[in-house]
C-alpha positions as CSV (number, residue, x, y, z in Angstrom):
1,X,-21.3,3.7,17.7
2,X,-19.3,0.3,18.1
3,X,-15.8,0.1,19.1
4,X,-13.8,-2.9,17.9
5,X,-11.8,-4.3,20.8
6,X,-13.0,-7.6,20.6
7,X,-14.9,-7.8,23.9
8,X,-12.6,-4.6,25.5
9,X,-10.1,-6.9,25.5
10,X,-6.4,-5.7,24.6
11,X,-3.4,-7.3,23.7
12,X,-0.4,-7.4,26.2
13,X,1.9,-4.9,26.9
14,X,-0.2,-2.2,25.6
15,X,1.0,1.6,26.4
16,X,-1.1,4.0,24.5
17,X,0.9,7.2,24.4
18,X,-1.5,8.2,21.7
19,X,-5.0,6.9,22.3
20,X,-6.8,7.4,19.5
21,X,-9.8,6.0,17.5
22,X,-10.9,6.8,14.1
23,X,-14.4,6.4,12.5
24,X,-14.3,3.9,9.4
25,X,-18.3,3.3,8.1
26,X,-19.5,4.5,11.9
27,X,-17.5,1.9,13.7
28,X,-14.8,3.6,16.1
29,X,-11.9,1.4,15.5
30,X,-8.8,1.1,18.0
31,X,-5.8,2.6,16.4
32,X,-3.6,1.1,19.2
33,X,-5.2,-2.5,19.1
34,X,-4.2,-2.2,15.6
35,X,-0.7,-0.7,16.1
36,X,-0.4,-4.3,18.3
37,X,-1.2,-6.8,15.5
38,X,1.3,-4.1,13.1
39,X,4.1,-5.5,15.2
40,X,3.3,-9.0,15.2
41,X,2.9,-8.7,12.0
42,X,6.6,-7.2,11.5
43,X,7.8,-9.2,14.1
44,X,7.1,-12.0,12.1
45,X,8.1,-10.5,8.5
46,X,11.5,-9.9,9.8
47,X,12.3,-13.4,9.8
48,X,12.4,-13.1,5.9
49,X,13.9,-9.7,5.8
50,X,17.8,-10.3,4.8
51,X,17.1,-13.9,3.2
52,X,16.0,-12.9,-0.3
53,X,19.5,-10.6,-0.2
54,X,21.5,-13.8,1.5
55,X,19.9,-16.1,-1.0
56,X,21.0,-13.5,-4.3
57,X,24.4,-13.6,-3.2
58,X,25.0,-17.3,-2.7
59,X,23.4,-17.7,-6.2
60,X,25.5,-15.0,-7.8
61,X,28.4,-16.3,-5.8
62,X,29.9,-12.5,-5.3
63,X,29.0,-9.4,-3.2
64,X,28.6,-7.0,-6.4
65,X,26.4,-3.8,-5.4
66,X,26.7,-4.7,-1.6
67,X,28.6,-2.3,1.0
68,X,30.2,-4.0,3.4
69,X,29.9,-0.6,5.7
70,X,26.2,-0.5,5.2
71,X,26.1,-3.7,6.3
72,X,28.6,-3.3,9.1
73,X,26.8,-0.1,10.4
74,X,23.2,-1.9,10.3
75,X,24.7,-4.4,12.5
76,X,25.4,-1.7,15.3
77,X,21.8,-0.2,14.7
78,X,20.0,-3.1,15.2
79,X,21.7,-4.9,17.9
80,X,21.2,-1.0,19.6
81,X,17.7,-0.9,18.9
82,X,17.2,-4.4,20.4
83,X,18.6,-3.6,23.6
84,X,17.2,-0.4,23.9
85,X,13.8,-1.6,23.8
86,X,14.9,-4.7,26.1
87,X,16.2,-2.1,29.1
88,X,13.4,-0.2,28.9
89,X,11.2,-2.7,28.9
90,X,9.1,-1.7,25.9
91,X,6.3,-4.1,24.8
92,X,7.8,-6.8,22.9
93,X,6.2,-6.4,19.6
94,X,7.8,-3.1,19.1
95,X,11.5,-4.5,18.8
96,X,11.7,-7.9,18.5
97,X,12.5,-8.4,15.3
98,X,15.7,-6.1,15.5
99,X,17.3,-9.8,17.2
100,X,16.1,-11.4,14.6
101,X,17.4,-9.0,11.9
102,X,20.5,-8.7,14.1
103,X,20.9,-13.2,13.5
104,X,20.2,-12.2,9.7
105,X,22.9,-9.7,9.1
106,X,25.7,-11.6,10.7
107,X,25.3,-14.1,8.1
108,X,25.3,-11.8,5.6
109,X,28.1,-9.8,6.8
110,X,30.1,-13.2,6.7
111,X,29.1,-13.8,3.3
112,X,29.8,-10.2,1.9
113,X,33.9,-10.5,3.8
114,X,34.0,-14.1,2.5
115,X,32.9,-13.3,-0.7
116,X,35.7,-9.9,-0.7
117,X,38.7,-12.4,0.5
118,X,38.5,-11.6,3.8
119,X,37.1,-13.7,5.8
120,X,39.9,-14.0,8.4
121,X,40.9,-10.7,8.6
122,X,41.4,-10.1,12.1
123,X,39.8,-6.7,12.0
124,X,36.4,-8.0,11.2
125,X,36.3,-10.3,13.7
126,X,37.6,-8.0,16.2
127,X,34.5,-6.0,15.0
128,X,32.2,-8.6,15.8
129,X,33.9,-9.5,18.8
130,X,33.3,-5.7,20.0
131,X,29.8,-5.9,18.6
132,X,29.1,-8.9,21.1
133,X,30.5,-7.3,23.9
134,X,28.8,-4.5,24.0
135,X,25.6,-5.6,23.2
136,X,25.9,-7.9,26.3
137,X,26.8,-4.7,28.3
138,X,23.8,-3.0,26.9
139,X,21.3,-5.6,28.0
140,X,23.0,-6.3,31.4
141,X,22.9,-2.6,32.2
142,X,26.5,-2.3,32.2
143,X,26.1,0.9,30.1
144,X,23.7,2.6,32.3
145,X,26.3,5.0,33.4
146,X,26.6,9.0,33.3
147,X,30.2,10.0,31.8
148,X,31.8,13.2,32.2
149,X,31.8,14.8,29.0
150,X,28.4,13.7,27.6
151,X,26.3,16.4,27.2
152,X,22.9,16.4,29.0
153,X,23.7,14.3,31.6
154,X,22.7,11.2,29.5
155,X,24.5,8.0,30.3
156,X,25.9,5.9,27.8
157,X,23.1,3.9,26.8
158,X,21.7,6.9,26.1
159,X,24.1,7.9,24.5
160,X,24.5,5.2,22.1
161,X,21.0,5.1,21.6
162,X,20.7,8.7,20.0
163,X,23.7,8.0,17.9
164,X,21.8,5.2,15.7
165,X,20.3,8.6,14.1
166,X,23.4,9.6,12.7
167,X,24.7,5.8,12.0
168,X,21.4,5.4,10.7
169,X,22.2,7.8,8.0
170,X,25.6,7.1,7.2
171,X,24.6,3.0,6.7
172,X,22.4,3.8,4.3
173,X,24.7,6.4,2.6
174,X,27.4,3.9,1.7
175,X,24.6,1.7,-0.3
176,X,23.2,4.7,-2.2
177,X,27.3,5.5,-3.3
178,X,27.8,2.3,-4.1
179,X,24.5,2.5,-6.5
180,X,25.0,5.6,-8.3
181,X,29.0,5.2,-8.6
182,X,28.5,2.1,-10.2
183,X,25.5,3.2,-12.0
184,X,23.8,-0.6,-11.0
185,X,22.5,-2.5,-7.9
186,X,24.5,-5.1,-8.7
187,X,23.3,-8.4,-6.4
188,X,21.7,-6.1,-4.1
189,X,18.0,-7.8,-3.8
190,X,15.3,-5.3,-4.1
191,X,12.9,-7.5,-2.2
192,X,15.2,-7.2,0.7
193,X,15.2,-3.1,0.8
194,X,11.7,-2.9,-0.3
195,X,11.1,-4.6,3.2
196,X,13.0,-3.1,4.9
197,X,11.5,0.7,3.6
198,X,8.2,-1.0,4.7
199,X,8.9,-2.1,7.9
200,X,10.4,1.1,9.0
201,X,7.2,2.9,7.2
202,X,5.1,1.1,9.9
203,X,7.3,1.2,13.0
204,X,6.8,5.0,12.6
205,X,3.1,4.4,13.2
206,X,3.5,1.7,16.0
207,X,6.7,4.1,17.4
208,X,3.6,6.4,17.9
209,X,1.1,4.8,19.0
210,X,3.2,2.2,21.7
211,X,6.6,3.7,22.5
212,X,7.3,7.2,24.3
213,X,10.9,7.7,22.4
214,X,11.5,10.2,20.1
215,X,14.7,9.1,19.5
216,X,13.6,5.9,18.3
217,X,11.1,7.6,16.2
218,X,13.3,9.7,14.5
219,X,15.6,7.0,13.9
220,X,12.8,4.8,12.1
221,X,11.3,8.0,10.2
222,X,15.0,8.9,9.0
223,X,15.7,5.0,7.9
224,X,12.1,5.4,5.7
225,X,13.3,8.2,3.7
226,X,16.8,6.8,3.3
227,X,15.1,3.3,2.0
228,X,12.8,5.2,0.0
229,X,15.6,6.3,-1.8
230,X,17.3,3.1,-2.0
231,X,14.2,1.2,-3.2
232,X,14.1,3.7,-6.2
233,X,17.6,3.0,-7.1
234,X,15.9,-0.3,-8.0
235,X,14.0,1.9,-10.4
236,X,16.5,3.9,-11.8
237,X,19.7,1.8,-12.0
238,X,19.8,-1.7,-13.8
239,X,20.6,-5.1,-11.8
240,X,24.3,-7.1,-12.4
241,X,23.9,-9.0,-15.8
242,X,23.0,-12.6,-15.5
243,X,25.5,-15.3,-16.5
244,X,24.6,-16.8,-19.9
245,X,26.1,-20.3,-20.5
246,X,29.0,-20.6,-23.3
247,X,27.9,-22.5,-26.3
């Protein structure tokens, strides 16, 4: 039988925690070669991810169907998972685009409090202003530090790192609220959360294939189910109306 490896070469960075091949037509083909080009492949996506919702909002010129807290919460996920993967050196293709997404959601996050009136309100920027701070101390190892009172011995970017889990869930939980209370997705773009369900669909697979973290696997498996449900919100719950000129 053939293997596909493209002259046994492999892309860089590779860590195979879960070598395996499977037979397609009798040609053994490289599940971990392919969980590589997967990443690229998001990597590269994610520069789209939040536009389609960015460009909805500035068309509709409000923040109908939009948490704020959803949005707020993604931010701290993100930017966690980014430097989580930096630390520990993981290959490149299997976080990258949470920087990206990170970039993304800041603008949006401006938009949504600028659209709500509050642009200037000092708690939000203190928010961000904490946001920056620790995301420097995460990538400068600043938070690589055992604290008495965390259980397990884990230090705090450990810490931090398990608690995307739980954020994880409650950022999405906000959104779903905000769906059924309002029984519409208002400016929320589907395109947006159908991408997002999809990207965290295949990070499960790359998760296993490239990166020895539960935790981070968990985290992406939880976000799947949780956009799954958002995505067929979509389905169930009509968009804002569209404004019809005055005659």
């Amino acid at each position: 039988k053939a293997t596909v490896s493209v002259l046994n070469w492999r892309l860089p960075h590779a860590k195979k925690t879960m070598s395996k091949t499977i037979d397609v037509a009798g040609v053994e083909v490289d599940l971990a070669m392919i969980s590589q080009f997967v990443g690229y492949a998001i990597v590269a996506g994610s520069f789209s991810l939040k536009l389609p919702q960015i460009v909805k909002l500035v068309s509709a010129g409000n923040a109908q169907g939009v948490s704020e807290a959803t949005t707020m919460m993604e931010l701290f996920c993100f930017t966690t998972t980014f430097a989580n993967g930096f630390v520990k050196q993981f290959p490149l293709e299997t976080y990258a685009e949470n920087a990206v997404i990170v970039a993304q959601l800041l603008a949006l996050y401006l938009l949504v409090i600028s659209y709500q009136g509050n642009l200037f309100s000092p708690g939000r920027w203190l928010y961000l202003l904490a946001l920056g701070g620790y995301g420097y101390a995460f990538l400068t190892g600043e938070l690589n530090i055992v604290v008495a009172g965390i259980p397990g011995n884990l230090t705090l970017a450990e810490a931090f790192n398990i608690s995307t889990i739980a954020v994880g869930v409650c950022s999405k939980l906000p959104q779903i609220m905000t769906f059924i209370s309002s029984r519409s997705t208002g400016n929320a773009a589907f395109l947006t959360w159908f991408l997002q369900f999809g990207g965290s669909c295949a990070r499960v697979f790359t998760t296993l294939m490239q990166v020895d973290d539960v935790v981070i696997l968990g985290a992406y498996a939880i976000n799947a189910v949780l956009g799954g449900i958002i995505v067929s919100c979509f389905l169930i719950f009509p968009g804002a109306a569209k404004k019809t000129k005055k005659e």
